[in-house]
N, CA and C atoms as an extended XYZ file, in Angstrom:
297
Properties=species:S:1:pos:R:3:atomname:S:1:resname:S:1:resid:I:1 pbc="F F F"
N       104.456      134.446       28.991 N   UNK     1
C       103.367      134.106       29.875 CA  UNK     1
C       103.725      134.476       31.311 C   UNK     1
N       103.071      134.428       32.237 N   UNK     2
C       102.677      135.012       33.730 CA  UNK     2
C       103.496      133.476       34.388 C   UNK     2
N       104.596      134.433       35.405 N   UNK     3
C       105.119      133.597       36.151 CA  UNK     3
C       104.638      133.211       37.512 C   UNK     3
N       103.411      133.728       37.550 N   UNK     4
C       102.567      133.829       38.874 CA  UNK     4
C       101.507      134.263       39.198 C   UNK     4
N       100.842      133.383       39.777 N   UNK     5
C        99.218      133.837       39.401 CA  UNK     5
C        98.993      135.615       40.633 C   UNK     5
N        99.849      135.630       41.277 N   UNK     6
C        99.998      137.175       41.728 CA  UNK     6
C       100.783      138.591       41.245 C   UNK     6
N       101.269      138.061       39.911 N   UNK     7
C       101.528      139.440       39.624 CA  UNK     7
C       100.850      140.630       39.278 C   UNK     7
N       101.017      141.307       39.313 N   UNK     8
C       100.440      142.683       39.429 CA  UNK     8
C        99.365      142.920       40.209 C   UNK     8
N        99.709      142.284       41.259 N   UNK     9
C        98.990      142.732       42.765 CA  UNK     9
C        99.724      143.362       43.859 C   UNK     9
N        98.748      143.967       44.379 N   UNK    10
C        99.061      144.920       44.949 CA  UNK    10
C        97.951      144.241       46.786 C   UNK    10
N        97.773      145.813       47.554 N   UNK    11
C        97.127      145.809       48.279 CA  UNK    11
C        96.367      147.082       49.192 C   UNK    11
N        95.178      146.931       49.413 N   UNK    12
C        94.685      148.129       50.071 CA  UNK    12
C        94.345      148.258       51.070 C   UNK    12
N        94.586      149.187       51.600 N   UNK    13
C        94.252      149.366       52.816 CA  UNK    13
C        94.205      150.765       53.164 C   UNK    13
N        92.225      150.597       53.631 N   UNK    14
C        91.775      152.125       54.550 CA  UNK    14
C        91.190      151.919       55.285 C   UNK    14
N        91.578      152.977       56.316 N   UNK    15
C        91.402      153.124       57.692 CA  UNK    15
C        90.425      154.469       57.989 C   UNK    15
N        89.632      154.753       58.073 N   UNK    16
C        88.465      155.586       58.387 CA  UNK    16
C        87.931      155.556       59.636 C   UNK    16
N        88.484      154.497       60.629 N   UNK    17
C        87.342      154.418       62.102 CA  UNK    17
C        87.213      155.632       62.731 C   UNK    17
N        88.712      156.472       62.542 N   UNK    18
C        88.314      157.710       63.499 CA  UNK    18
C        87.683      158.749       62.629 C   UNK    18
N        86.681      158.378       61.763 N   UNK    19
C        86.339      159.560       61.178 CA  UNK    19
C        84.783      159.014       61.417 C   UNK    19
N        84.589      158.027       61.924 N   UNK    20
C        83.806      157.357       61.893 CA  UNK    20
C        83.002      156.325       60.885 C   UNK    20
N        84.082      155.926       60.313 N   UNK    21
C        84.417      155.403       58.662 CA  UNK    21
C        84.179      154.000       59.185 C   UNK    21
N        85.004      153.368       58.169 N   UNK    22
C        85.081      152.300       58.726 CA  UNK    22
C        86.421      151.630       57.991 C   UNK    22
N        87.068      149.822       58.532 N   UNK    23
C        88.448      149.266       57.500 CA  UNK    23
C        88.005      148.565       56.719 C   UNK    23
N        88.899      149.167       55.701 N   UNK    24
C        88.592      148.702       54.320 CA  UNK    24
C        89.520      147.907       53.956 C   UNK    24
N        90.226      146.923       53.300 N   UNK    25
C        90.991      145.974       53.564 CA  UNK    25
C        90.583      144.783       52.130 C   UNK    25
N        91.718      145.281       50.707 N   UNK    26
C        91.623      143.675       49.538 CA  UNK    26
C        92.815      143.723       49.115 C   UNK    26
N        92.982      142.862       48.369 N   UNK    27
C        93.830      142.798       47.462 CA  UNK    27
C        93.672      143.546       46.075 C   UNK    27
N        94.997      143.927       45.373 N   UNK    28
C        94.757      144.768       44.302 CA  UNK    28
C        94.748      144.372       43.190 C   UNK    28
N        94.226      144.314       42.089 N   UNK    29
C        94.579      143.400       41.013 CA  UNK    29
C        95.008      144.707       39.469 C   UNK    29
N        96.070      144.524       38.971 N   UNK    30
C        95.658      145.734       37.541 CA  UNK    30
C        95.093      144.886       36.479 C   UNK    30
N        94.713      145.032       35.943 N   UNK    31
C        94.133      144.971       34.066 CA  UNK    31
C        95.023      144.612       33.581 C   UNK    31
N        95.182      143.566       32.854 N   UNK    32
C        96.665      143.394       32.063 CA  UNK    32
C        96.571      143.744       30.778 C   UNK    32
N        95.535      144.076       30.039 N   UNK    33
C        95.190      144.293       28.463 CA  UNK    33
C        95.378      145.980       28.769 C   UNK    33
N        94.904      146.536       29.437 N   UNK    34
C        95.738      148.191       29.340 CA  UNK    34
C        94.849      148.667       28.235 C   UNK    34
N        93.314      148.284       27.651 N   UNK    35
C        92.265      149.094       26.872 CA  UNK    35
C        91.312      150.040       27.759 C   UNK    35
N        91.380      150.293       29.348 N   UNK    36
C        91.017      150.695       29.544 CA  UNK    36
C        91.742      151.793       30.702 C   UNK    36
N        93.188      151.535       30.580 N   UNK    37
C        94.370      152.587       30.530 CA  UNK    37
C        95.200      151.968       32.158 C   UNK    37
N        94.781      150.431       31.989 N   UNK    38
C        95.708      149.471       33.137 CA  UNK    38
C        95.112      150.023       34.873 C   UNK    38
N        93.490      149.883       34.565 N   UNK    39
C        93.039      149.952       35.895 CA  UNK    39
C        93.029      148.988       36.936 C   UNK    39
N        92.916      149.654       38.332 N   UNK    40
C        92.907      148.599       39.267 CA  UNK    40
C        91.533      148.044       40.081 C   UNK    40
N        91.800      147.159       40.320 N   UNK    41
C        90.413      146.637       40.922 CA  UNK    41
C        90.790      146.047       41.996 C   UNK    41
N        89.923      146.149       43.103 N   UNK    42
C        89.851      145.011       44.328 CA  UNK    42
C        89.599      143.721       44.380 C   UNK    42
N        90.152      142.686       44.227 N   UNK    43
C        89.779      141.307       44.175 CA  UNK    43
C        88.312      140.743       44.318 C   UNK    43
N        87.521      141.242       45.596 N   UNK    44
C        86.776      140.857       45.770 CA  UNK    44
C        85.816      141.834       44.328 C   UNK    44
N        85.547      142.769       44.301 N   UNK    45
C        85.112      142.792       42.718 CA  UNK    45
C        85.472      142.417       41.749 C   UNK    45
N        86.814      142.235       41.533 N   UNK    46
C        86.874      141.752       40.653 CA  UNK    46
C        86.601      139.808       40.450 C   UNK    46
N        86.261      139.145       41.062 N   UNK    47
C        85.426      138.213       41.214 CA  UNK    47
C        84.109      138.488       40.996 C   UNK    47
N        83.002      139.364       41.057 N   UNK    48
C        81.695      139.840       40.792 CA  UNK    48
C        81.785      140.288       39.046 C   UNK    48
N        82.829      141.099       39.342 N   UNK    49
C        82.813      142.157       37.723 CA  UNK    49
C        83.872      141.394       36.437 C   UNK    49
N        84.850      141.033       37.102 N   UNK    50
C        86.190      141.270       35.854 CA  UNK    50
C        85.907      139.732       35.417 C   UNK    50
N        87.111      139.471       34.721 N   UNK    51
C        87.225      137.837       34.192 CA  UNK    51
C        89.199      137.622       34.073 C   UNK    51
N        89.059      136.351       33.504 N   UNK    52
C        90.588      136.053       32.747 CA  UNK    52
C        90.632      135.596       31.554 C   UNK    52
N        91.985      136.465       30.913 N   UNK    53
C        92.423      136.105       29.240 CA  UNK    53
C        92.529      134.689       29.613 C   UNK    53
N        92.224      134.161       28.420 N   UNK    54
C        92.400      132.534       28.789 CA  UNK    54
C        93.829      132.327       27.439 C   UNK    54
N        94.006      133.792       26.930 N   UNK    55
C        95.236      133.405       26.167 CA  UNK    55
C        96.413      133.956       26.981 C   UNK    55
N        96.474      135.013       27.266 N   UNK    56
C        97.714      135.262       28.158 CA  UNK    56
C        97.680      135.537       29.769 C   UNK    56
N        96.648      134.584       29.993 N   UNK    57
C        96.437      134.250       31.584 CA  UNK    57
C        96.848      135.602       32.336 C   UNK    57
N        95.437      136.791       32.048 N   UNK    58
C        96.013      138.041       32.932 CA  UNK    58
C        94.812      138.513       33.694 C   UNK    58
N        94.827      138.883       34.929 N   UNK    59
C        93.356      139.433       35.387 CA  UNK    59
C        93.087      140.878       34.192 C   UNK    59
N        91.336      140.586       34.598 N   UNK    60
C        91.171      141.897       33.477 CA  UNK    60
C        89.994      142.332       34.559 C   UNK    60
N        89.584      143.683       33.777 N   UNK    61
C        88.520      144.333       34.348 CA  UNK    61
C        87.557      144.034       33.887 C   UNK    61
N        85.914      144.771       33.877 N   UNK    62
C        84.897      144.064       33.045 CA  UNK    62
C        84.997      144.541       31.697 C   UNK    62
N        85.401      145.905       31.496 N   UNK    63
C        85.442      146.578       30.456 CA  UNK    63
C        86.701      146.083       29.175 C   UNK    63
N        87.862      145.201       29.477 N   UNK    64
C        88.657      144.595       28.824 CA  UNK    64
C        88.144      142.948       28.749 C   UNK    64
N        87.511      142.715       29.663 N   UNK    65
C        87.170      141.311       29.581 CA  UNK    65
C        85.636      140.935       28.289 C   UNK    65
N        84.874      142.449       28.030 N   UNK    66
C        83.971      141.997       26.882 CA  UNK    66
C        85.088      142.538       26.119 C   UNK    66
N        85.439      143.162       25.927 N   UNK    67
C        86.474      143.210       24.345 CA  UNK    67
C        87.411      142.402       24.194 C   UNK    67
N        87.640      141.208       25.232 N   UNK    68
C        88.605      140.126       24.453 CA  UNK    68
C        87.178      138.938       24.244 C   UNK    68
N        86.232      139.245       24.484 N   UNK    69
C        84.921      138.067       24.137 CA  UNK    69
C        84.900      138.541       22.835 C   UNK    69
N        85.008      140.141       22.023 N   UNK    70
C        84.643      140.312       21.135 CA  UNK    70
C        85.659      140.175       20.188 C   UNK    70
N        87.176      140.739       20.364 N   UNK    71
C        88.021      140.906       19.385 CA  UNK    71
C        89.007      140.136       19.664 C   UNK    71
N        89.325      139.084       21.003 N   UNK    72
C        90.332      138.187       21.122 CA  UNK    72
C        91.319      138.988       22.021 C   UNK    72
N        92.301      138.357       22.128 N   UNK    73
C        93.465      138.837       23.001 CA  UNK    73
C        94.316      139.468       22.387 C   UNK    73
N        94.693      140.708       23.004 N   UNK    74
C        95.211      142.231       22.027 CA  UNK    74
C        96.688      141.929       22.228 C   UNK    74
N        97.142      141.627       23.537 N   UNK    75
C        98.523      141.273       23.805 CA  UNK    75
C        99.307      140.271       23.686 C   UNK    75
N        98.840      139.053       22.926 N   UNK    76
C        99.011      138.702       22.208 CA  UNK    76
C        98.947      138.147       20.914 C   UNK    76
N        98.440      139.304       20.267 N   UNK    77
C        98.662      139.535       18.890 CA  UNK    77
C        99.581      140.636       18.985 C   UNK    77
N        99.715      141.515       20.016 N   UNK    78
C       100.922      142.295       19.394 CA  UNK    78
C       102.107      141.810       19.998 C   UNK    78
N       102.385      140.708       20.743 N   UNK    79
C       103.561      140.178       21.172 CA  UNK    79
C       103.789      139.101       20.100 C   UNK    79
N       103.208      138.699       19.001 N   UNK    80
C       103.105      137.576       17.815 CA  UNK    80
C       103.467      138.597       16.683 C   UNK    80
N       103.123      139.784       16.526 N   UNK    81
C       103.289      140.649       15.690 CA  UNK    81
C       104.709      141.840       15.672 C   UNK    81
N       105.589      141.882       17.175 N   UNK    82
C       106.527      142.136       17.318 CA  UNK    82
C       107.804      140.938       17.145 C   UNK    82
N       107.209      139.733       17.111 N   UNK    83
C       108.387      138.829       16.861 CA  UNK    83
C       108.306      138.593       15.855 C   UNK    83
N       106.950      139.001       14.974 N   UNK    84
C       106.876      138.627       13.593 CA  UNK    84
C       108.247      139.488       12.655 C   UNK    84
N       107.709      140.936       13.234 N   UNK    85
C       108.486      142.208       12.623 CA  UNK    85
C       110.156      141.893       13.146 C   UNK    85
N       110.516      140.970       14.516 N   UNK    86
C       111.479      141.469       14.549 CA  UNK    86
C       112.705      140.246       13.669 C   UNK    86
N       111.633      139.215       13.272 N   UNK    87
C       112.103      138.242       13.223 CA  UNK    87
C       112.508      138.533       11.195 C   UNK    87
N       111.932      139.542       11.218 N   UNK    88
C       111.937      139.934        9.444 CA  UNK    88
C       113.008      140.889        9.064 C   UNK    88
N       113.093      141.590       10.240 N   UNK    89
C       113.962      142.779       10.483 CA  UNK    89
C       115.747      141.831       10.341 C   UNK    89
N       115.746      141.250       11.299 N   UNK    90
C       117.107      140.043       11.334 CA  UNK    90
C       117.072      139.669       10.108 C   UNK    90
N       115.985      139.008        9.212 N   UNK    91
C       116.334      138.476        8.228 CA  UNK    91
C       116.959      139.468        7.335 C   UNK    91
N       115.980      140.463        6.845 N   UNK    92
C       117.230      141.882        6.378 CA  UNK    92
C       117.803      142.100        6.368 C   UNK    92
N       118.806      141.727        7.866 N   UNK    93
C       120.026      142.848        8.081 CA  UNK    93
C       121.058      141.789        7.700 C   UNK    93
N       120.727      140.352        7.431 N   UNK    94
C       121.096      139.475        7.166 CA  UNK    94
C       121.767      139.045        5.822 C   UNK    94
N       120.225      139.717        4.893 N   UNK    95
C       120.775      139.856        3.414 CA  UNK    95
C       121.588      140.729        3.316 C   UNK    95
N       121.855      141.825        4.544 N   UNK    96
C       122.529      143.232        3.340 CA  UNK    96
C       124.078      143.251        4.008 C   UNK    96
N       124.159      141.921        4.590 N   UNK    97
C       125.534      141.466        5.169 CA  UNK    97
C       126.029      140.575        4.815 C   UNK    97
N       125.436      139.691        4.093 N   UNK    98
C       125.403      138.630        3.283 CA  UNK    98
C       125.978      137.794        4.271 C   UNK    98
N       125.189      137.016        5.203 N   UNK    99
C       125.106      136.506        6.147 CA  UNK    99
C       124.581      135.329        5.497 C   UNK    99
């Protein structure tokens, strides 16, 4: 689980005045489910657009946040499914050592 409700933030900052632009100025947030290839978003949209896994407490985008409404939380089932495998794997190496 997330040791902080700021990880994988970042920050932006653009400066355009002399172009006659204007400052642009959020915080960065990435996607933590990585289905839509670990994009970033600006805080303040992502408050309008994104949501949170409520299983592995991660900001998401909008596009990962309906596919964990639809199919659940991807990262952990494959972090349940790597301790599953690794925990089977030990048992194996266990029998053929006669442990």
């Amino acid at each position: 689980m997330k040791l902080s409700i700021f990880d994988q933030a970042g920050y932006f900052f653009n400066d355009d005045r002399a172009s006659e632009g204007q400052l642009s100025e959020d915080d960065i947030l990435g996607c933590g489910h990585f289905a839509c290839g670990g994009r970033m978003m600006k805080r303040s949209k992502w408050k309008e657009h994104g949501g949170r896994c409520l299983v592995c407490d991660s900001f998401l985008c909008s596009l990962c946040y309906e596919r964990v409404k639809t199919f659940g939380c991807e990262v952990f089932e494959r972090e349940m499914r790597r301790a599953v495998e690794n925990n089977y794997r030990k048992e194996q190496n266990a029998k053929i050592l006669g442990i």
